[in-house]
C-alpha positions in Angstrom: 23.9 -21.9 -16.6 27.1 -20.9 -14.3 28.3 -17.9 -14.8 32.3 -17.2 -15.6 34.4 -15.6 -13.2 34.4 -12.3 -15.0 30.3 -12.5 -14.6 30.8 -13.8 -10.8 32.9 -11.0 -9.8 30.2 -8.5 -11.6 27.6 -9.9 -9.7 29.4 -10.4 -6.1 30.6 -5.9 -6.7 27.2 -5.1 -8.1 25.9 -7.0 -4.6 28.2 -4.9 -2.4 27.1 -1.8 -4.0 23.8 -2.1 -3.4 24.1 -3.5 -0.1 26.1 0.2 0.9 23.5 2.1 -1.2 20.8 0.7 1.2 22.7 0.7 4.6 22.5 4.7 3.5 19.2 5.2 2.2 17.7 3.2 6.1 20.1 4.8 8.3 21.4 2.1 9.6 24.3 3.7 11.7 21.9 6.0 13.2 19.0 3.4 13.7 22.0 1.4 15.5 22.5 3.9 18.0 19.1 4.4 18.6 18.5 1.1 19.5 21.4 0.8 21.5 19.8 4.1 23.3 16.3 2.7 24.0 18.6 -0.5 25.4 20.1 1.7 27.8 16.6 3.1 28.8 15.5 -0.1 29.7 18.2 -1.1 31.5 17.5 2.0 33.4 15.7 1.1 37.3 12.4 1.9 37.4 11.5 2.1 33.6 8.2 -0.2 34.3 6.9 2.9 36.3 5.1 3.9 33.5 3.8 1.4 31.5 2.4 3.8 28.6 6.2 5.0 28.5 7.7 1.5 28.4 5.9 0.4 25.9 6.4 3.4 23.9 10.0 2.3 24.3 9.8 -1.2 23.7 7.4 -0.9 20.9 10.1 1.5 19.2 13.0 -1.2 19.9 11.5 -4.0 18.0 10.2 -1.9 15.3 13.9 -1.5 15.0 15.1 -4.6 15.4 12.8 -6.2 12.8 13.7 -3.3 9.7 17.4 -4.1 11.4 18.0 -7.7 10.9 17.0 -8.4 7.4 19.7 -6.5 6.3 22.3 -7.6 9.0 21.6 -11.0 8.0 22.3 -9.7 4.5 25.5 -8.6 5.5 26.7 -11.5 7.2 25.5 -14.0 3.9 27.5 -11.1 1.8 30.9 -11.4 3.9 30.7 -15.0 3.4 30.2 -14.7 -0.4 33.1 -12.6 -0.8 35.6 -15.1 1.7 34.1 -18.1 -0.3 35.2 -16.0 -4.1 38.7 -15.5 -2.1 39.6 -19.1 -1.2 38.2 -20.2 -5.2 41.1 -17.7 -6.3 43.5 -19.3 -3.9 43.1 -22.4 -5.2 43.6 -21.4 -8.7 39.7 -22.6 -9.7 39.3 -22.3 -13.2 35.3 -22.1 -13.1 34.2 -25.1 -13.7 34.4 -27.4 -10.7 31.6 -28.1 -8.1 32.6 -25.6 -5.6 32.2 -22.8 -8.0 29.2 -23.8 -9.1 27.7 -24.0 -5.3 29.2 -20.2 -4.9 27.4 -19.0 -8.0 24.0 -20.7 -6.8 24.5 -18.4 -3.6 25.2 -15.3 -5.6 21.9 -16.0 -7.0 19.9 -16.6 -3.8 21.8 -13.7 -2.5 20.3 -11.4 -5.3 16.7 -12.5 -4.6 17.2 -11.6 -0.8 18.5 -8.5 -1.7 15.8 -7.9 -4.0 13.6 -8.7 -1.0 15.2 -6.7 1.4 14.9 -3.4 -0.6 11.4 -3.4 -1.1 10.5 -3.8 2.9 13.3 -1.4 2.9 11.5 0.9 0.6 8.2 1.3 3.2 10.3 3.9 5.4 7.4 6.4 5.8 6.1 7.1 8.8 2.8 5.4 8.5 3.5 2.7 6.1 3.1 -0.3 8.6 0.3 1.2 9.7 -3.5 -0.5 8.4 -5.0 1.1 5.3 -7.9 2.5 4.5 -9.0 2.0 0.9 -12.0 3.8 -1.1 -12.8 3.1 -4.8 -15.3 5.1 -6.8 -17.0 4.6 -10.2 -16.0 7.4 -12.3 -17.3 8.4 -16.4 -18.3 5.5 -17.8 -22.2 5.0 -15.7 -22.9 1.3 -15.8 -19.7 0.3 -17.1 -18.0 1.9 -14.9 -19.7 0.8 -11.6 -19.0 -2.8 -13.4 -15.7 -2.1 -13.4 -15.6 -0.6 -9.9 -16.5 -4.1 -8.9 -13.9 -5.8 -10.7 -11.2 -3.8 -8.9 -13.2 -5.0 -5.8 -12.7 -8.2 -6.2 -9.1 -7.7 -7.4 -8.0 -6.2 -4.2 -9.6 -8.8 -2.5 -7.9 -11.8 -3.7 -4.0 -9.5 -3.5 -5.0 -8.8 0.4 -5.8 -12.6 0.5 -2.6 -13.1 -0.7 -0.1 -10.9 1.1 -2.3 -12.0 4.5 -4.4 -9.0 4.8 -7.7 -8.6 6.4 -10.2 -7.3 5.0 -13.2 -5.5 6.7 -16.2 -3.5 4.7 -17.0 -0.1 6.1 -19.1 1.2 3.3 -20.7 0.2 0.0 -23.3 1.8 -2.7 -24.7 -0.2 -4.9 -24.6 0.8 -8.8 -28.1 1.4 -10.3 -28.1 -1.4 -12.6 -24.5 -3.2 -11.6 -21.4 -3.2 -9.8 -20.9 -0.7 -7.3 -20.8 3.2 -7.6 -18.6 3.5 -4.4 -17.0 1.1 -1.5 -14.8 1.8 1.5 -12.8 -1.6 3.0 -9.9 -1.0 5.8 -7.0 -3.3 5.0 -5.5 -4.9 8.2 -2.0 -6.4 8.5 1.4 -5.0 9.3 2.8 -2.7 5.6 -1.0 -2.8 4.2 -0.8 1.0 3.9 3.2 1.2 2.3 2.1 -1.3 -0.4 -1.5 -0.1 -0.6 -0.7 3.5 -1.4 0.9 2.2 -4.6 -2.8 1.8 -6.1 -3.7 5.8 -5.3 -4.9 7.5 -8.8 -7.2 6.5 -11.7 -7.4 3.4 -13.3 -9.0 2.9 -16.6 -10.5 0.1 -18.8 -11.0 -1.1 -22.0 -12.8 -4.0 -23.0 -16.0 -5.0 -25.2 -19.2 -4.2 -22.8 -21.4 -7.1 -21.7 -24.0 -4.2 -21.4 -24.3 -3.1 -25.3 -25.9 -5.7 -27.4 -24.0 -3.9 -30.0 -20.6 -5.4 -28.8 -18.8 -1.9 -28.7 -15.7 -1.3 -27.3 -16.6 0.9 -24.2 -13.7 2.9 -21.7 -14.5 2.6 -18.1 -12.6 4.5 -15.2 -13.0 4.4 -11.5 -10.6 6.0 -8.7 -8.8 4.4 -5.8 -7.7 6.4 -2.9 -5.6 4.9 0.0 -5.0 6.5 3.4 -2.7 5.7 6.4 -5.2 4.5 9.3 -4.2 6.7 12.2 -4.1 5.9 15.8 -6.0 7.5 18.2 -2.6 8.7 19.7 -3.0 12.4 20.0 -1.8 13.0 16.4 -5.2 14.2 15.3 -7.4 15.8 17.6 -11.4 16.0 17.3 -13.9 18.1 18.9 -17.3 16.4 19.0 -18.2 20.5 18.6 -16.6 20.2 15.7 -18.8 17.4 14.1 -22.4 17.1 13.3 -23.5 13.2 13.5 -26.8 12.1 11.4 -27.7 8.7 11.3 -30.3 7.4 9.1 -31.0 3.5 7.6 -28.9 1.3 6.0 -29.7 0.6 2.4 -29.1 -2.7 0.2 -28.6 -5.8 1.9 -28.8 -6.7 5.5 -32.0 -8.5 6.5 -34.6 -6.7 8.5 -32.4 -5.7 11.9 -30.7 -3.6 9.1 -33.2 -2.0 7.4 -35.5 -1.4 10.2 -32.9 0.3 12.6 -30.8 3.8 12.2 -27.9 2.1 12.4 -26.0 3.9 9.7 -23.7 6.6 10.7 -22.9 9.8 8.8 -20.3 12.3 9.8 -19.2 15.6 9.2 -16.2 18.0 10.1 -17.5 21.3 9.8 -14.3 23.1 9.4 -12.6 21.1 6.9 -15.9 20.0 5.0 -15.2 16.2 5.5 -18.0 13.8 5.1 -17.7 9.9 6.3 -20.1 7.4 6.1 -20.4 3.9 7.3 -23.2 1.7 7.4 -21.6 -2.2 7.3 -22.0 -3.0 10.7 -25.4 -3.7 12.5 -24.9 -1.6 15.7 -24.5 2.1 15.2 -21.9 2.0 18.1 -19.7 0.2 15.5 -20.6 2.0 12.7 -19.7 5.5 14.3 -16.5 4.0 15.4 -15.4 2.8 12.0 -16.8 6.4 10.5 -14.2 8.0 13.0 -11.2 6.1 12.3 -11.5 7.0 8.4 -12.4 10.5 9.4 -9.0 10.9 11.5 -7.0 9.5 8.1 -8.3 12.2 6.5 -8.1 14.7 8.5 -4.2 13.4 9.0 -4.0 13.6 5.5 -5.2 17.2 4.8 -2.9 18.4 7.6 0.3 16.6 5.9 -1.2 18.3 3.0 -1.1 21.5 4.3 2.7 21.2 5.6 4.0 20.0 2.5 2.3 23.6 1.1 1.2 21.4 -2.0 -2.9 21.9 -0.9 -3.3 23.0 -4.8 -2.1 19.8 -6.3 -4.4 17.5 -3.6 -7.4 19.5 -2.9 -7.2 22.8 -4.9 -6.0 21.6 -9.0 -8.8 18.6 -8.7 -8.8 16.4 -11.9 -11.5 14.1 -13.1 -12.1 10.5 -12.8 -11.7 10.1 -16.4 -9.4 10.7 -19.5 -5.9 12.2 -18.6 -5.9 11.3 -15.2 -5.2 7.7 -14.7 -2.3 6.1 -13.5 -3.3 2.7 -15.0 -4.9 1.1 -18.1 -6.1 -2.5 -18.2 -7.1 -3.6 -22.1 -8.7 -6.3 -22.7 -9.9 -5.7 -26.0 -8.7 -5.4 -29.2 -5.2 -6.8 -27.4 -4.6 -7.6 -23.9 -2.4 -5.5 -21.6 -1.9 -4.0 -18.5 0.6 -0.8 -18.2 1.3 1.3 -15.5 2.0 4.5 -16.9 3.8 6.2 -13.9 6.9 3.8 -14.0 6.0 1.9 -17.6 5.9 -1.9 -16.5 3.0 -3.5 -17.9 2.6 -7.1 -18.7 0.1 -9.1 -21.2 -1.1 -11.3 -18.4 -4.7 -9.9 -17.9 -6.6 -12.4 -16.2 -4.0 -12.9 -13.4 -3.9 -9.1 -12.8 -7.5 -9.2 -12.2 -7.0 -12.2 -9.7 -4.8 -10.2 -7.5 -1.2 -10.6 -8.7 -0.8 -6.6 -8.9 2.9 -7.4 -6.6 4.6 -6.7 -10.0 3.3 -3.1 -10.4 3.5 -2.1 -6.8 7.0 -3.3 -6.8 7.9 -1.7 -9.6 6.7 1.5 -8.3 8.2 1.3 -5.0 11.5 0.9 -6.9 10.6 4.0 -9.1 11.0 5.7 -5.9 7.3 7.5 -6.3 6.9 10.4 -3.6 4.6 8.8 -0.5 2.7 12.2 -0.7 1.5 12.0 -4.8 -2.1 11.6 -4.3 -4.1 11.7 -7.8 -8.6 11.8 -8.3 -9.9 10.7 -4.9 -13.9 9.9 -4.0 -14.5 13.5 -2.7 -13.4 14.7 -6.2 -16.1 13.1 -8.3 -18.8 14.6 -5.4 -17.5 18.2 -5.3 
C-alpha cells in the first residue's frame, strides 16, 4: 500500500536521521582522512621497499574502503530520494500518480539497505572480521544435555552454511551414552567472530526427553563460548618455556592411523593455567598447530580481560552452566518458543531456529548495542 505524503516525508526524515546517526557512530570523517593518508603513503617513492610495510598499508586501505562504500553509496541513493520528493512537490503531486508511487517503492528499498548497512556497521571491534573460534559444552542436564549439546552442533552448522562460513573441527568428546559432552570448531569467513560472539552465554532447553520412557518434561543446558582467532602478529607472545606439550591418542572415531598413533595434542600455559586440546587432525604437526591458534585467543582474551579491570566478572564471579545463567531458552514443550532474554526477541518458529536461522536473534542483539567484552559460563567454568 503507498504511503501518503505525510507518511513519505516521515520515512524520507526518519532516513536522514539515521543515516547522520551512523556517519557518527563509524567515524566516517576521520576514516576519510585516514584513507586519504595511507593514499598519500603510497603515492610516496619507494613504499614497495618493504613489502611487510606495504601491505600493512594497503591491507588497512581496503579494509577502509570496503566499511566506506556501503554507506557512501547510501548517501548518494539518499540525495537522490530527497531531489526526487522535491520535484513531486514542484509539480503539485497529490499522491496518487505513478511517479509517487515509484519514489515510495525506493523509500522502501532504501530502508532495507539501511537496515543492512547498520548491522555490518555494527561489527566495529577490533577483531570482529577476524575467524572465530567456537566451543560448546554440555552443562546440568547429563544425557540430555550432551543431546542437546549436539543439537546446537548441528544448528551452527547449517547458520555457518548459510552466511558462507567454513567450518573446521578441532576437538570433540563424545557423550557417554549421546550427543557430545564438549566440541571446539573454528569458524572461517570474513565477520564470523562479530556475528559469532552474539551466541556467548548459556543456552537452555525444554522439551519432552526421548531418553525417559516416562515422557517427562526434562531442562537441558549447555554453554557456548566464542573467541576472536588472533594472528600470529606479535599481539600475543608465547614462550615454548612457558608451555608443557603432552600428546597422547586420539579417542572415538578415526580408523586405525588414528587410534594407533599419538597424534593428539594437549597444551598447557603454565602461568595463566590454560589448557587446549585438539585431536581432529591425523598428524600431530596439525594438531599442535590448531591447539596453538585457540591457545593465543585465549590468552588475547584474558589479557583484554585484564585491561578492562573486569577479571571478577570473566574469570573470578564464575556462574554455572545451569539455571540463572542463560542467555537463551528454546521450548519445545508444553508450547513452542525461542526467547532471547538479553534483548527480549523471541519467535514461535522452533524448527527453523534449530535449522540455522538464528540471523534474527544475532541481529537483534547487535542492535541492542550488547558490550563486545560481556562474556557469560565458558568450557573452563564447568571444569574448574
Amino acid at each position: 500500500m503507498v504511503r501518503t505524503w505525510p507518511e513519505l516525508n516521515a520515512a524520507a526524515e526518519n532516513l536522514l536521521g539515521r543515516r547522520d546517526k551512523l556517519r557518527q557512530f563509524v567515524s566516517m570523517e576521520s576514516k576519510e582522512r585516514r584513507l586519504a593518508e595511507l593514499d598519500g603513503e603510497m603515492a610516496k617513492p619507494g613504499f614497495w621497499d618493504s613489502q611487510t610495510q606495504s601491505q600493512k598499508i594497503i591491507g588497512e586501505s581496503s579494509r577502509l574502503k570496503k566499511s566506506l562504500q556501503p554507506l557512501k553509496n547510501l548517501d548518494g541513493s539518499l540525495d537522490e530520494l530527497v531531489a526526487y520528493l522535491e520535484l513531486l512537490r514542484e509539480s503539485g503531486d497529490d499522491g496518487s500518480s505513478n511517479d509517487f508511487a515509484a519514489v515510495d517503492k525506493l523509500c522502501e528499498e532504501l530502508e532495507a539497505s539501511m537496515d543492512g548497512v547498520e548491522l555490518v556497521s555494527f561489527l566495529c571491534g577490533p577483531h570482529d572480521c577476524c575467524n572465530a573460534i567456537v566451543s560448546l559444552h554440555s552443562g546440568a542436564g547429563g544425557t540430555e544435555a550432551c543431546d542437546w549439546a549436539e543439537m546446537l552442533m548441528r544448528m551452527y552448522f547449517r547458520w555457518a552454511e548459510r552466511r558462507n562460513f567454513t567450518v573446521e573441527v578441532e576437538d570433540v568428546q563424545a557423550g557417554d551414552c549421546a550427543g557430545i559432552s564438549r566440541l571446539t570448531f573454528r569458524l572461517v569467513g570474513d565477520g564470523a567472530y562479530g556475528y559469532a560472539k552474539a551466541e556467548r552465554g548459556v543456552h537452555r532447553l525444554v522439551r519432552i526427553s526421548p531418553f525417559d520412557a516416562n515422557r517427562r518434561r526434562h531442562t537441558s543446558f549447555c554453554s557456548v563460548d566464542v573467541l576472536a582467532e588472533i594472528e600470529d602478529d606479535g599481539v600475543v607472545e608465547i614462550n615454548e618455556e612457558d608451555l608443557r606439550v603432552d600428546t597422547y591418542r586420539s579417542s572415538g572415531k578415526g580408523g586405525q592411523h588414528v587410534n594407533k598413533t599419538e597424534s593428539a595434542v594437549r597444551l598447557t600455559h603454565m602461568p595463566t593455567g590454560i589448557v587446549v586440546t585438539c585431536q581432529n587432525e591425523r598428524s600431530q604437526v596439525k594438531n599442535r598447530a590448531s591447539a596453538m591458534r585457540i591457545l593465543r585467543a585465549r590468552i588475547y582474551e584474558r589479557m583484554q580481560d585484564e585491561k578492562r579491570s573486569a577479571m571478577e566478572k570473566f574469570y573470578g564471579e564464575k556462574g554455572e552452566i545451569g539455571w540463572g545463567y542463560q542467555i537463551r531458552s528454546y521450548v519445545m514443550q508444553p508450547y513452542q518458543m525461542v526467547k532471547d532474554l538479553r534483548t527480549g526477541h523471541s519467535t514461535g518458529n522452533v524448527q527453523a531456529v534449530m535449522d540455522g536461522d538464528i540471523d534474527e536473534f544475532i541481529n537483534a542483539w547487535l542492535r541492542a548495542g550488547c558490550p563486545t567484552t560481556r562474556r557469560s559460563s565458558t568450557a573452563e567454568d564447568l571444569d574448574e
